[in-house]
FIPAFI-560705 format. One record per residue (C-alpha): residue in one letter; residue number from 1; chain; x, y, z. Coordinates in nm, 4 decimals, decimal comma, always signed. Each point is the difference from the previous one (the first is absolute). Layout:
# residues N
<vokol rest="a" nr="NUM" kette="A" X="X" Y="Y" Z="Z"/>
...
***
This chain:
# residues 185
<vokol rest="x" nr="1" kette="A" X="+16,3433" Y="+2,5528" Z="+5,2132"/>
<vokol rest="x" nr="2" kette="A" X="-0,1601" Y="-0,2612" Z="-0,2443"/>
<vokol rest="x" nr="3" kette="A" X="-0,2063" Y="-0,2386" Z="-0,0166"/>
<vokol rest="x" nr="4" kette="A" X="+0,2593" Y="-0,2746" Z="+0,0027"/>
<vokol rest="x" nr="5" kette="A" X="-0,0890" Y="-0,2408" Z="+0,2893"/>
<vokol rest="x" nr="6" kette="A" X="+0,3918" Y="-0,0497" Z="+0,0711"/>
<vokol rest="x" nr="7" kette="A" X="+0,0378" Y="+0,2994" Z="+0,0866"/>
<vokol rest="x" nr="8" kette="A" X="+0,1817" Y="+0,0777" Z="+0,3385"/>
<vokol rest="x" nr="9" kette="A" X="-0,0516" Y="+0,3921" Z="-0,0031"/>
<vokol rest="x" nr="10" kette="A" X="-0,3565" Y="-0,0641" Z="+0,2028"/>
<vokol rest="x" nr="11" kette="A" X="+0,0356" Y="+0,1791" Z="+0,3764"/>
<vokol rest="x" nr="12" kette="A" X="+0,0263" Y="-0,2413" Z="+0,2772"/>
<vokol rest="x" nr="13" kette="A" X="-0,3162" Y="-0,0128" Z="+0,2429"/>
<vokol rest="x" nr="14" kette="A" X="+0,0736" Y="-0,0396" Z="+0,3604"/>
<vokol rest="x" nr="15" kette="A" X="-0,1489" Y="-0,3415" Z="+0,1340"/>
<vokol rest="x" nr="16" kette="A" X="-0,2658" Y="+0,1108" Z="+0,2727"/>
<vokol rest="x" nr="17" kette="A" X="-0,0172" Y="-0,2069" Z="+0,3437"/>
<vokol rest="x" nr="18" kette="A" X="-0,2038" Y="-0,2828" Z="+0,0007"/>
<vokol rest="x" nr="19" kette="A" X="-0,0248" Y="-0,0707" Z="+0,3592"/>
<vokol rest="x" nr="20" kette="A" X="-0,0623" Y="-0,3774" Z="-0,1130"/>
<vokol rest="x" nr="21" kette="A" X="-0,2703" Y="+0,1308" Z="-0,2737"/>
<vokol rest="x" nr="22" kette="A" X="+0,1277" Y="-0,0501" Z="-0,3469"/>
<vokol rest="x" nr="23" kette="A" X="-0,2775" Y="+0,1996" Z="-0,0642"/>
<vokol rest="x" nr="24" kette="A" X="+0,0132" Y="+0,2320" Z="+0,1586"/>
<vokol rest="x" nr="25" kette="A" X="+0,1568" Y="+0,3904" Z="-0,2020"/>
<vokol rest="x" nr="26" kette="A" X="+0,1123" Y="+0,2121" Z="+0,3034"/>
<vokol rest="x" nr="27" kette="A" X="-0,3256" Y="+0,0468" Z="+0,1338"/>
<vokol rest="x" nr="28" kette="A" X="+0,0103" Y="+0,0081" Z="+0,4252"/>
<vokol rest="x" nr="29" kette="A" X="+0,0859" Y="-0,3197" Z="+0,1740"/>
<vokol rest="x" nr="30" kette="A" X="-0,2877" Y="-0,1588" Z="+0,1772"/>
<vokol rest="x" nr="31" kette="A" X="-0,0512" Y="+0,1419" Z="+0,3548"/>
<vokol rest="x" nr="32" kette="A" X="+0,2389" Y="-0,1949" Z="+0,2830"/>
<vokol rest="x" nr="33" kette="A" X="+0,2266" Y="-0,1214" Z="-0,3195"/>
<vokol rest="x" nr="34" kette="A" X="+0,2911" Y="-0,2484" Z="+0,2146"/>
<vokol rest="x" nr="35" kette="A" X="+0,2377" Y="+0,1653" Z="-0,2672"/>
<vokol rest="x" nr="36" kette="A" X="+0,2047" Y="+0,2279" Z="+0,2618"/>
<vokol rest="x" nr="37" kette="A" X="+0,1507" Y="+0,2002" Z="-0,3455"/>
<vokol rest="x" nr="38" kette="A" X="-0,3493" Y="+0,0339" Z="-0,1291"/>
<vokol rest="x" nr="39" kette="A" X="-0,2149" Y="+0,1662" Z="+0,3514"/>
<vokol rest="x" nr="40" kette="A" X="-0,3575" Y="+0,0673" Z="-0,0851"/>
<vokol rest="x" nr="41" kette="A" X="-0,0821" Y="+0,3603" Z="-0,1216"/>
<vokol rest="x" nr="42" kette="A" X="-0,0083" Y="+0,2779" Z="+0,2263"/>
<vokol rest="x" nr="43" kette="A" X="-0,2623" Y="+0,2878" Z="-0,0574"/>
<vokol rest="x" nr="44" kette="A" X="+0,0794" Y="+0,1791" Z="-0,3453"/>
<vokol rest="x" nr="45" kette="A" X="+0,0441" Y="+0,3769" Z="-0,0359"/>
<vokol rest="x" nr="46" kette="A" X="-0,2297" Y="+0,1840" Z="-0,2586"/>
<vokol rest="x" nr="47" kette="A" X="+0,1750" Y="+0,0110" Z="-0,3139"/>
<vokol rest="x" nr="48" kette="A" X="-0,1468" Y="+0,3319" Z="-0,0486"/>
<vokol rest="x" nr="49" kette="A" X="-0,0902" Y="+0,2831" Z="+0,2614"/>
<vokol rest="x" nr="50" kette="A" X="-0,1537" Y="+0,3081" Z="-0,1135"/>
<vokol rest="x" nr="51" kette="A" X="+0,1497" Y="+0,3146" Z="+0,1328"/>
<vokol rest="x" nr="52" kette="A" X="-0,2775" Y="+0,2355" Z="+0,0816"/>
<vokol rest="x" nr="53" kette="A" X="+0,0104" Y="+0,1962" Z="-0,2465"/>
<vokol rest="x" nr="54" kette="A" X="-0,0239" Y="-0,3479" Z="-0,2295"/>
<vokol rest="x" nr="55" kette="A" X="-0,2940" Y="-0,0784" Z="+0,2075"/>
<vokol rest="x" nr="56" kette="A" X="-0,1794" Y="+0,3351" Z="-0,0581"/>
<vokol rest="x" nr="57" kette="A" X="+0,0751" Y="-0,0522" Z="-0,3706"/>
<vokol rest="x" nr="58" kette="A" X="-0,1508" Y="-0,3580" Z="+0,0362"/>
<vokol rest="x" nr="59" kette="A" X="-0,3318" Y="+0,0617" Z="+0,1651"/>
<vokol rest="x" nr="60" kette="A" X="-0,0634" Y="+0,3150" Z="-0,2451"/>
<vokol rest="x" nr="61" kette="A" X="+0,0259" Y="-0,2198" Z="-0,2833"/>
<vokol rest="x" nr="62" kette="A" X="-0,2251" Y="-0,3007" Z="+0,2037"/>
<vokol rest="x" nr="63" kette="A" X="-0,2473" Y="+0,3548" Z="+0,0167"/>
<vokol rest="x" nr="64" kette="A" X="+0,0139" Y="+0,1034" Z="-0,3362"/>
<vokol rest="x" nr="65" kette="A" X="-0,0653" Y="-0,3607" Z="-0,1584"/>
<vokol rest="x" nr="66" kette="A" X="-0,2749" Y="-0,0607" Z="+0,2871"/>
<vokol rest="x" nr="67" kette="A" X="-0,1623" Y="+0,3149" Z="-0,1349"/>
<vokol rest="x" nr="68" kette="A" X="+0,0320" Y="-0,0704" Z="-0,3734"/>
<vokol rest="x" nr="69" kette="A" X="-0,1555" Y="-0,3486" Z="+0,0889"/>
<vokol rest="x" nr="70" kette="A" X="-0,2992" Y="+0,1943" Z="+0,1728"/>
<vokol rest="x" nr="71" kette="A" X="-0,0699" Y="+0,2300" Z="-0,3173"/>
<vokol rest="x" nr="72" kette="A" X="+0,0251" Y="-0,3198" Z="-0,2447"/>
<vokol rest="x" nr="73" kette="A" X="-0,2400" Y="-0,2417" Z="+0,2179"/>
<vokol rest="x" nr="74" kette="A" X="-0,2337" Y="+0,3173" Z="-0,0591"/>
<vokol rest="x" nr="75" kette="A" X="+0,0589" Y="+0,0730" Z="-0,3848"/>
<vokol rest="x" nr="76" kette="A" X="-0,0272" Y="-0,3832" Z="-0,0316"/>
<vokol rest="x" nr="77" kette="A" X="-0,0065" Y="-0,0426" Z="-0,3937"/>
<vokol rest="x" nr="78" kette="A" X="-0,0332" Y="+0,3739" Z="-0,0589"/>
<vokol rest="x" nr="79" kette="A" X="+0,3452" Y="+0,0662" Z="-0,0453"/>
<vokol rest="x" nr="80" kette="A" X="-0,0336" Y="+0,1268" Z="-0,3794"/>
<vokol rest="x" nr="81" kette="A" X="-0,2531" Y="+0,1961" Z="-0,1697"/>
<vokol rest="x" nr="82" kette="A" X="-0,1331" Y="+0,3462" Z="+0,0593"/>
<vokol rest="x" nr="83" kette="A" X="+0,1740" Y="+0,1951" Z="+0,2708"/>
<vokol rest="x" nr="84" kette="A" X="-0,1159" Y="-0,0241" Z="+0,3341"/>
<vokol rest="x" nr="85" kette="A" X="+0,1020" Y="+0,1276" Z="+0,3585"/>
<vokol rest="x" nr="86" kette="A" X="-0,0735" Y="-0,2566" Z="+0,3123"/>
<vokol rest="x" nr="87" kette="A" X="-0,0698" Y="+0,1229" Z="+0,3337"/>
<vokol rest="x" nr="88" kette="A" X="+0,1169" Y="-0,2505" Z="+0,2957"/>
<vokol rest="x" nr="89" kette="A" X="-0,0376" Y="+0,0954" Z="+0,3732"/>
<vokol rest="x" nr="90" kette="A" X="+0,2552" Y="-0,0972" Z="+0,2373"/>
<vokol rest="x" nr="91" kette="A" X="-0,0697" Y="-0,0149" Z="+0,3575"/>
<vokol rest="x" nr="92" kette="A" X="+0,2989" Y="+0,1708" Z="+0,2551"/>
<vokol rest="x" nr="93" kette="A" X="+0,2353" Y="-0,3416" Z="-0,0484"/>
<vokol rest="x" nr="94" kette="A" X="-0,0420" Y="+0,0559" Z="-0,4081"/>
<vokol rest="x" nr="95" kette="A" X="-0,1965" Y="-0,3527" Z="-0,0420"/>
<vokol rest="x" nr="96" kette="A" X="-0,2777" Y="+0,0651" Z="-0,2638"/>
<vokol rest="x" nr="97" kette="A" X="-0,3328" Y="+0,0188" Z="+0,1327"/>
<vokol rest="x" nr="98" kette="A" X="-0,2769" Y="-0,1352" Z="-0,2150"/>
<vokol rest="x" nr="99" kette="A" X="-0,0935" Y="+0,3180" Z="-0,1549"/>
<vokol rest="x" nr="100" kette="A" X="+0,0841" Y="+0,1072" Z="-0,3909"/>
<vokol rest="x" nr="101" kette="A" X="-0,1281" Y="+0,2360" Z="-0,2080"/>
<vokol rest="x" nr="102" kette="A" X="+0,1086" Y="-0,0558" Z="-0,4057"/>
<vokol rest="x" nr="103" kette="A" X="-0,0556" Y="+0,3240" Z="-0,1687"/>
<vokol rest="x" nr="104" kette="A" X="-0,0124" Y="-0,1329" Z="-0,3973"/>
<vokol rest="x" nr="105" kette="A" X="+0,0624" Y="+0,2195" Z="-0,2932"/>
<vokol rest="x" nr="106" kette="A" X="+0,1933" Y="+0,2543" Z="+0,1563"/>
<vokol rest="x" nr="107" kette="A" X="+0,1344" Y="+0,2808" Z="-0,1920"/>
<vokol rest="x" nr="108" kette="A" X="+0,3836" Y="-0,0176" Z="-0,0825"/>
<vokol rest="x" nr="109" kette="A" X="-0,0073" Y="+0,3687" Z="+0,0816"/>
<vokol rest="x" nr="110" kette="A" X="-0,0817" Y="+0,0095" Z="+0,3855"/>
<vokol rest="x" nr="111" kette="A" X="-0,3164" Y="+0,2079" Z="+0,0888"/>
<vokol rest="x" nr="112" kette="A" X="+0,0199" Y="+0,2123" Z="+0,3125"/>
<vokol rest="x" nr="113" kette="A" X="-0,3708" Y="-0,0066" Z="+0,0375"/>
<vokol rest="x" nr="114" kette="A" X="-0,0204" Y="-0,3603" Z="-0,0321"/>
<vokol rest="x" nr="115" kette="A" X="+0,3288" Y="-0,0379" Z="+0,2644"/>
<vokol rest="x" nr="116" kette="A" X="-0,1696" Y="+0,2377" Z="+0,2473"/>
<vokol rest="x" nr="117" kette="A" X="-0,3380" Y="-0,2448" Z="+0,0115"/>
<vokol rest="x" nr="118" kette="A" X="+0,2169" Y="-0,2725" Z="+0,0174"/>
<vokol rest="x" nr="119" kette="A" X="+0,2056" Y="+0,0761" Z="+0,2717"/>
<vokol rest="x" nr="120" kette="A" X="-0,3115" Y="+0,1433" Z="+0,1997"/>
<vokol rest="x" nr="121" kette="A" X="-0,1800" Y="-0,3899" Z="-0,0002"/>
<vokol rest="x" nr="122" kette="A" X="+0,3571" Y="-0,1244" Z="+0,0339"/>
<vokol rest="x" nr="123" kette="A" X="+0,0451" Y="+0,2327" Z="+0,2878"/>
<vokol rest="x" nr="124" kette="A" X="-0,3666" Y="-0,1050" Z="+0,1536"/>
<vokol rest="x" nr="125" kette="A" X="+0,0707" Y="-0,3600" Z="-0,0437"/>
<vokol rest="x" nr="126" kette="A" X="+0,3098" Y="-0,0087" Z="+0,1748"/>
<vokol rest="x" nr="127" kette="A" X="-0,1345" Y="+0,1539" Z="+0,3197"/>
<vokol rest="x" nr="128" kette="A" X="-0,2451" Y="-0,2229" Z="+0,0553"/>
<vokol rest="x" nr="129" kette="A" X="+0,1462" Y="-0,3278" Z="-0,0947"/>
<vokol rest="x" nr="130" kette="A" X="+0,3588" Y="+0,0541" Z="+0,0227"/>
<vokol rest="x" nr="131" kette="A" X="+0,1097" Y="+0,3139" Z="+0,2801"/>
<vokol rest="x" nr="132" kette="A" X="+0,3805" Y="+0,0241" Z="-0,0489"/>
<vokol rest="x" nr="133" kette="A" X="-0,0265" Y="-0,1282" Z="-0,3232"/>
<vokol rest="x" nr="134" kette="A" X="+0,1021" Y="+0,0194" Z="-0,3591"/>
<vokol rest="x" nr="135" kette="A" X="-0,0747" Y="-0,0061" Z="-0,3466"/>
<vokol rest="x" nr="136" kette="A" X="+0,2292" Y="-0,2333" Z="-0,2430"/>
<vokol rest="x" nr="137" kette="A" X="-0,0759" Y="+0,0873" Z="-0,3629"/>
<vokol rest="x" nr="138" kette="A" X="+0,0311" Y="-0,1672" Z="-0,3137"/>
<vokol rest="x" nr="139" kette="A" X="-0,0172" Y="+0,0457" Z="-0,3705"/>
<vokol rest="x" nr="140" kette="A" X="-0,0523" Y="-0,2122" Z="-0,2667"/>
<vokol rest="x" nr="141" kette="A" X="+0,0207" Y="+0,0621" Z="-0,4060"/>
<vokol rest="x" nr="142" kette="A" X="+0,0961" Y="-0,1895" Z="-0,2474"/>
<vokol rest="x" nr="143" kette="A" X="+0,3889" Y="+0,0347" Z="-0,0286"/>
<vokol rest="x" nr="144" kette="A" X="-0,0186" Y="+0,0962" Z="+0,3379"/>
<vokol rest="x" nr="145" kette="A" X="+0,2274" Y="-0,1254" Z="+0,3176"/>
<vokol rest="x" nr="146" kette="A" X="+0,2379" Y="+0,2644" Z="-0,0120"/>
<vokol rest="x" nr="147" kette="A" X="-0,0216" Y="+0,3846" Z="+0,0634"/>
<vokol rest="x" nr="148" kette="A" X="-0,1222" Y="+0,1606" Z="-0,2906"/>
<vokol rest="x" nr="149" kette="A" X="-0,1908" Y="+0,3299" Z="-0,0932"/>
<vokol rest="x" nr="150" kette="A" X="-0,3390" Y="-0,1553" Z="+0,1647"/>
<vokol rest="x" nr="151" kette="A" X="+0,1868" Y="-0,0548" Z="+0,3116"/>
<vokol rest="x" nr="152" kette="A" X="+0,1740" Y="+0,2898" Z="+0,0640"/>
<vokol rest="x" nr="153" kette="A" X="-0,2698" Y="+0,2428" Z="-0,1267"/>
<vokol rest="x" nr="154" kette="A" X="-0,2894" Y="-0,1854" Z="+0,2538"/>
<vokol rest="x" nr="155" kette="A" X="+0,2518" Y="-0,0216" Z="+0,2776"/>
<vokol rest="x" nr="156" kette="A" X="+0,1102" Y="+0,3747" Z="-0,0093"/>
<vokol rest="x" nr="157" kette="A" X="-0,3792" Y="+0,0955" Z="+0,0665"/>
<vokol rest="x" nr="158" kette="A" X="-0,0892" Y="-0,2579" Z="+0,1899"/>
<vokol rest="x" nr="159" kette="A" X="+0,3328" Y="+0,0417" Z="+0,3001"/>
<vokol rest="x" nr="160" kette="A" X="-0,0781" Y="+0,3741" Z="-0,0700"/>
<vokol rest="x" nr="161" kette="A" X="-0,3996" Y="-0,0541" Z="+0,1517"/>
<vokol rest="x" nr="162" kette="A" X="+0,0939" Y="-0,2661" Z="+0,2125"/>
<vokol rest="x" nr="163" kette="A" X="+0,2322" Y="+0,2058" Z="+0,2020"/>
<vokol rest="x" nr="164" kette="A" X="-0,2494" Y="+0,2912" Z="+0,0107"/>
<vokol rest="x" nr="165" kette="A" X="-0,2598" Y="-0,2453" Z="+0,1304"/>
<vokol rest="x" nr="166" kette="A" X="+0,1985" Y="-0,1628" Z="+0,2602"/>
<vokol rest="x" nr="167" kette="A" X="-0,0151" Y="-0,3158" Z="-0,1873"/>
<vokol rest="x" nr="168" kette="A" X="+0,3303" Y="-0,2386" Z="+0,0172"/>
<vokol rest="x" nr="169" kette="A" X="+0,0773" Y="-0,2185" Z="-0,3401"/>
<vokol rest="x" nr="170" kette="A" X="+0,1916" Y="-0,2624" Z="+0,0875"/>
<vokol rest="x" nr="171" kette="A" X="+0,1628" Y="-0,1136" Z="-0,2994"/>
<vokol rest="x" nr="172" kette="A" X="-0,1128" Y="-0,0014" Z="-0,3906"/>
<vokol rest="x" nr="173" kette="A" X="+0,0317" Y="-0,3203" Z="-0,2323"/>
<vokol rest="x" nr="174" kette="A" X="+0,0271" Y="+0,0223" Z="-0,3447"/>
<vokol rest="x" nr="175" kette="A" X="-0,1262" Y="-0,3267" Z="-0,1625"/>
<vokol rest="x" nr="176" kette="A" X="-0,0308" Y="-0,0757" Z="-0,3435"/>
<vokol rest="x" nr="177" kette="A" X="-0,0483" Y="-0,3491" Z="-0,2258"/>
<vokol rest="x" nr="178" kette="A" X="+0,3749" Y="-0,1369" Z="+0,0589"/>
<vokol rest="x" nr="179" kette="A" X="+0,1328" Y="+0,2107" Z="+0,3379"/>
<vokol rest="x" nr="180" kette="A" X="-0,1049" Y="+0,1787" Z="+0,2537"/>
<vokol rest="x" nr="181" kette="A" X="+0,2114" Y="+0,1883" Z="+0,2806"/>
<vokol rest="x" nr="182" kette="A" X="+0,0157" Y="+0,2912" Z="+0,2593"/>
<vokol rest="x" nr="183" kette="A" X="+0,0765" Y="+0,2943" Z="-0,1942"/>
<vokol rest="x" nr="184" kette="A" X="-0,0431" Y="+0,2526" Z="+0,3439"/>
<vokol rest="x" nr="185" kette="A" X="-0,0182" Y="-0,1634" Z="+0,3897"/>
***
């Protein structure tokens, strides 16, 4: 193809009904058109039906960014800097109640004396303001938003206590100046 106007190599477009519109580009006729060759629309099928499976798929994802959105409306503009693990509490349908505790400065080795205290108040705190809850965790760091040594070496003795204690953790958030994501759910 070029860009000579004469050209005849162009595809042909169909012409779309008009039903006495010449503006109108294959859009539905009005409703109660008198065109018998052009009836009014019926109801449409959905173009696109999940299968379940699909739908499971769906509404995990819809989870996972509705929890990443609840760890950054807490980190706010904290999202660089020193690393730090957030506590959230869920109630029993996972929506965020309004209790977080930031724990700054944390060590990028995890501590198992510092993880024991903190799952004992997170423990606490979820039986009286949350029963059936859970705990949604984040970290921030500079460079963070993905899985890295931080996250994997505070999560390993964190879901270690946790599970000793009884205490469910819903889902952990990695966040970090440019991302941020579920890295376990």
């Amino acid at each position: 193809m070029t860009n000579n106007p004469d050209e005849t190599t162009r595809p042909d477009h169909p012409t779309p009904p008009t039903w006495g519109d010449p503006f109108h580009y294959g859009l539905p006729g009005p409703h109660g058109a008198d065109d018998a060759a052009h009836p009014a629309p019926g109801p449409r099928e959905p173009d696109f039906v999940p299968a379940p499976q699909d739908a499971e798929l769906i509404s995990a994802e819809l989870m996972n960014t509705t929890l990443v959105d609840a760890v950054l409306r807490a980190v706010g503009d904290q999202r660089g800097g020193p690393p730090t693990l957030w506590f959230l509490v869920l109630d029993s349908d996972d929506r965020p109640m309004p209790v977080v505790l930031p724990v700054e400065h944390a060590t990028v080795a995890p501590s198992e004396t510092v993880g024991a205290l903190l799952v004992h108040v997170l423990l606490s705190v979820v039986r009286h303001e949350a029963p059936a809850g859970s705990v949604l965790i984040g970290y921030t760091r500079e460079g963070g938003g993905a899985e890295g040594a931080f996250e994997r070496g505070w999560s390993g003795v964190l879901r270690g206590l946790a599970a000793r204690a009884g205490l469910r953790i819903r889902a952990e958030v990695a966040v970090g100046p440019h991302r941020a994501g579920v890295i376990r759910g």
